[in-house]
C-alpha positions in Angstrom: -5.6 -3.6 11.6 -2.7 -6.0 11.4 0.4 -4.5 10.8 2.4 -5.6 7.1 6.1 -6.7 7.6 8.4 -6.3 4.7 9.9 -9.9 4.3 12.4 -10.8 6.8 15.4 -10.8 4.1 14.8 -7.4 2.6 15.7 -4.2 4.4 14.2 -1.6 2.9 15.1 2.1 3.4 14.0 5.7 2.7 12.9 5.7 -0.9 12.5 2.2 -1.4 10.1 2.0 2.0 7.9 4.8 0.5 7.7 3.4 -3.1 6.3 0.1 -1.8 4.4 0.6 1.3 3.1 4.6 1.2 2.8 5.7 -2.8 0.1 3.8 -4.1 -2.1 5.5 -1.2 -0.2 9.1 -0.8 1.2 9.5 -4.8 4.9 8.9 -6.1 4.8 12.7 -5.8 3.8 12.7 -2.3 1.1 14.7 -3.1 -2.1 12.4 -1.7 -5.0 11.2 -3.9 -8.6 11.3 -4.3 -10.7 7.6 -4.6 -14.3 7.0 -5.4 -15.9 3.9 -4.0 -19.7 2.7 -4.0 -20.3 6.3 -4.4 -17.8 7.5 -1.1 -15.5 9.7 -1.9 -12.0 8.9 -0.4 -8.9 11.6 0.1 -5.4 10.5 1.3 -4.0 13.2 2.4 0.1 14.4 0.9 2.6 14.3 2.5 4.7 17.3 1.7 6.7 18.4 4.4 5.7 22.0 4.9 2.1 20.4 5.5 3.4 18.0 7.7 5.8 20.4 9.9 2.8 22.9 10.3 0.3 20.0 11.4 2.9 17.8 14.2 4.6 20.9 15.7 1.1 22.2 17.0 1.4 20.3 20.6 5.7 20.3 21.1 4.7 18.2 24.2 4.0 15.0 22.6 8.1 15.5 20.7 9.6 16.7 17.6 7.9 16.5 14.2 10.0 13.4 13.7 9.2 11.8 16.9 5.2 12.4 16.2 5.4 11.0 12.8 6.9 7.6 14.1 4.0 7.4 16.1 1.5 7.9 13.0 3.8 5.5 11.3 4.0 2.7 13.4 0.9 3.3 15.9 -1.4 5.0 13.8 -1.5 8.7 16.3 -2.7 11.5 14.6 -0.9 15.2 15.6 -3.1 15.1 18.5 -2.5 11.3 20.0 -5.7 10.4 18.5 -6.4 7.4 16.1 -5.8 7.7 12.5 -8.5 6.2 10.6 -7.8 2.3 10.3 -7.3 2.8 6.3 -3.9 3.4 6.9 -1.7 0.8 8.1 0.1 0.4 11.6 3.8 -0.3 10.5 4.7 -1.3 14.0 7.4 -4.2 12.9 9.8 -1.5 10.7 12.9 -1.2 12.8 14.0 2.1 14.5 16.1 2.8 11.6 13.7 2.3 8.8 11.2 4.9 10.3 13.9 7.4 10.4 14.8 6.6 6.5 11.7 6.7 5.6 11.0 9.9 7.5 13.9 11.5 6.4 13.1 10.5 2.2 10.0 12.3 3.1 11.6 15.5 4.8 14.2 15.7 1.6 13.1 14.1 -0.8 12.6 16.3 -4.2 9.1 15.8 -5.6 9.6 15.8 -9.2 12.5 12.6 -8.2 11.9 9.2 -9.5 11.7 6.6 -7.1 14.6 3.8 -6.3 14.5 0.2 -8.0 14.3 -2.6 -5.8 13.7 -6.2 -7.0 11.1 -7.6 -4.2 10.0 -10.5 -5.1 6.7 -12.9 -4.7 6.1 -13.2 -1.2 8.5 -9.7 -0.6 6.0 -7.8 -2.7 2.9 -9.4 -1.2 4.0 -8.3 2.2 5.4 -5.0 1.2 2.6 -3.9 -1.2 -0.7 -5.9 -1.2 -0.9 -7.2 2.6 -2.0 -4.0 4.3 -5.0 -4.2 1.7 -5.6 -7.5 1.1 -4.2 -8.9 4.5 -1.6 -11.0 5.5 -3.3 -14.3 4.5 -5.0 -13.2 1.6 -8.3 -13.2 2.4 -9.6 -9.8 2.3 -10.2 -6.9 4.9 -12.9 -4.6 5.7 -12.0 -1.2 6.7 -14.1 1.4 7.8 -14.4 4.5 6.8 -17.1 7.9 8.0 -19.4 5.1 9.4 -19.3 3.4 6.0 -17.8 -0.5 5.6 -15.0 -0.5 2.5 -14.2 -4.6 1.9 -11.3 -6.2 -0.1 -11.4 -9.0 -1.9 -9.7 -12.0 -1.1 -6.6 -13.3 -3.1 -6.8 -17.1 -2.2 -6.2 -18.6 -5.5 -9.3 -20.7 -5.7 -11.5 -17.5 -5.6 -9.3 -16.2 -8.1 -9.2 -18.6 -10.5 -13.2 -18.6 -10.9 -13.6 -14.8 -11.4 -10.7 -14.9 -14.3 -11.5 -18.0 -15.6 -15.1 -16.7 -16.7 -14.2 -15.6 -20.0 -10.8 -17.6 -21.4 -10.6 -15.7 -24.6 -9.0 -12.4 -22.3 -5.7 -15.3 -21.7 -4.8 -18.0 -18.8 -6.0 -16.9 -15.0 -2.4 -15.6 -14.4 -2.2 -13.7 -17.5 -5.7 -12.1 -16.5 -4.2 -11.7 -12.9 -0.9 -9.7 -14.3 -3.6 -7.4 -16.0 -5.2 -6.5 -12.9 -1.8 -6.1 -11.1 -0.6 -3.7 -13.8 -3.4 -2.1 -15.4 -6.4 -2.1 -13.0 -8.3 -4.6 -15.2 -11.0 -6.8 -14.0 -12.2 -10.1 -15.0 -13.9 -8.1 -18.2 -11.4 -6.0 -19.0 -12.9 -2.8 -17.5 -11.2 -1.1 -14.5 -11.5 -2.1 -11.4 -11.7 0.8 -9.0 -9.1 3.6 -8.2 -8.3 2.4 -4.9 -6.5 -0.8 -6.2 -3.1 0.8 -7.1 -1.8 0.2 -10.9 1.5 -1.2 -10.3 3.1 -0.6 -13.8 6.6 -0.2 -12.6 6.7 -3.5 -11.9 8.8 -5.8 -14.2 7.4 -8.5 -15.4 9.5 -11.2 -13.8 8.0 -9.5 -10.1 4.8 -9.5 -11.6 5.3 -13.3 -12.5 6.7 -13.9 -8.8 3.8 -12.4 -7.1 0.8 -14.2 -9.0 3.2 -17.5 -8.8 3.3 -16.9 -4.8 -0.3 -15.8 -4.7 -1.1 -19.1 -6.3 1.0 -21.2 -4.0 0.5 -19.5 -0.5 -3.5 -19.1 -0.8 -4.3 -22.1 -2.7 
């Protein structure tokens, strides 16, 4: 699985990493999630520390808990030097320093905290948040998953503008777009499934950046 650069002229750190890249999979609350899809049911699993600590200290051979979450972080190992399942991006282009923040936020952070404000925009949030789904050109990935093939749909803006231009009374193709950014809401107005993250925190300015630089980069 390609790995999902945060844009070149954004450093993100600790809480900022996790908000962006790990909590529409793992929970704001770091507490992992559940998703249904074509009848599969899919679990993320949490990352609270104590879990974490109990599962990478079993083998002290391959390093310390840090060291051995790196390696899940940015080459996919699992406690044992195995593959993690390709669901879960290889974030092999964070620096050294950005591992360590974001494993540190993990090791300290308190559960019931918010999470930090940063104003990513357009082609910042594509890479941060929809490119390890979605891909890095916008076409769509297939993942799989227990022997069973999960797709994503593509972004590219022509294949976008025919599924929400089907029914014009629900607003423009980018207001219909915003809807399924924010609120999970497909071309009909019905959800779309659980595994597309609602991103409601989003202001509506980034929310306007990211459909403008979906329709100019995947045209």
């Amino acid at each position: 699985m390609p790995t999902v650069p945060p844009a070149a002229s954004v450093e993100l750190t600790g809480a900022a990493l996790y908000q962006f890249s790990c909590a529409a999979c793992h929970g704001k609350d770091r507490t992992g999630s559940t998703f249904e899809l074509a009848g599969q049911t899919i679990k993320v699993p949490g990352l609270a520390w104590e879990n974490l600590n109990r599962r990478f200290k079993s083998d002290p051979s391959r390093g310390s808990v840090p060291e051995q979450m790196a390696l899940a972080i940015t080459k996919g190992q699992d406690a044992g030097g195995g593959e993690i399942n390709s669901m879960m991006p290889r974030w092999s282009t964070l620096s050294g320093p950005q591992v360590d923040s974001l494993i540190q936020y993990i090791q300290t952070a308190d559960t019931t905290a918010g999470t930090t404000d940063t104003n990513l925009m357009g082609e910042q949030l594509f890479r941060t948040s929809c490119a390890a789904c979605h891909g890095m050109d916008g076409a769509g990935k297939t993942f799989d998953k227990d022997g069973n093939t999960i797709p994503t749909p593509s972004l590219h803006w022509n294949e976008l503008r025919q599924t929400f231009s089907r029914d014009p009374n629900r607003g423009s193709v980018p207001e219909q777009i915003a809807l399924a950014i924010t609120n999970g809401q497909d071309e009909s107005g019905a959800q779309l499934n659980t595994m597309m993250p609602r991103w409601s925190f989003l202001s509506q300015p980034q929310v306007d950046s990211l459909v403008q630089y979906l329709q100019t980069a995947f045209k």
